[in-house]
Steps between C-alpha positions, in 0.01 A plus 500: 500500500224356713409531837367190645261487818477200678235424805616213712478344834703687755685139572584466184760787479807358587462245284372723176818725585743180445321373217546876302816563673617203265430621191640795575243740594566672838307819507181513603260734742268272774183635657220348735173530381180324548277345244180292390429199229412177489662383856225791633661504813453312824364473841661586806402443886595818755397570839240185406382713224508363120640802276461418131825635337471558146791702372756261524883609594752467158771679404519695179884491289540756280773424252626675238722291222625566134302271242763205503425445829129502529427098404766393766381738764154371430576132551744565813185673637238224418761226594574619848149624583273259414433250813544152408518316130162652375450828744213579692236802526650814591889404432453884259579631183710684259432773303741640223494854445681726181672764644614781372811584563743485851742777648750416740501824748845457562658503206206616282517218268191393337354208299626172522839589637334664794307140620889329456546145374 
């Protein structure tokens, strides 16, 4: 079991959602957060003042999959998120993360039966 985090742009979700609801992976937990990198931010004008923004807005997916789903879920992520043929600065990342094990409050299951197919 793995528990993938992905950062992407907040535009990109819908599209990210299709692409991993099509190979079959439907669960996942979405939260807004704000972050830094390489696109360090940008410039904005209000009430004629310039505000330098530098935590950018993203949205963090938390998804937790059994291992014969990781590769797929990977490249549905990367596929839908990236902007254009070759990406750009601040499209995000992935990280892959072991976990554990899983419980399903429910019905108490845990380990890979708990996550589902």
């Amino acid at each position: 079991m793995k528990m993938v985090v992905a950062i992407i742009r907040p535009e990109k979700l819908e599209e990210v959602q299709q692409a991993l609801a099509e190979v079959d992976v439907y669960l996942m937990t979405v939260s807004e957060v704000r972050g830094c990198g390489r696109q360090k931010g940008f410039t904005e004008l209000y009430r004629a003042q310039q505000h330098v923004i530098r935590l950018v807005p993203k949205l963090k997916l938390e998804i937790a999959v059994n291992d014969a789903f990781v590769d797929s879920a990977i490249d549905a992520i990367v596929r839908a998120a990236r902007s254009g043929d070759t990406g750009r600065v601040g499209d995000g990342k992935i990280f892959v993360l072991p976990m554990d094990d899983c419980v399903q409050i429910r019905t108490g299951e845990t380990g890979t039966v708990a996550i589902g197919p």
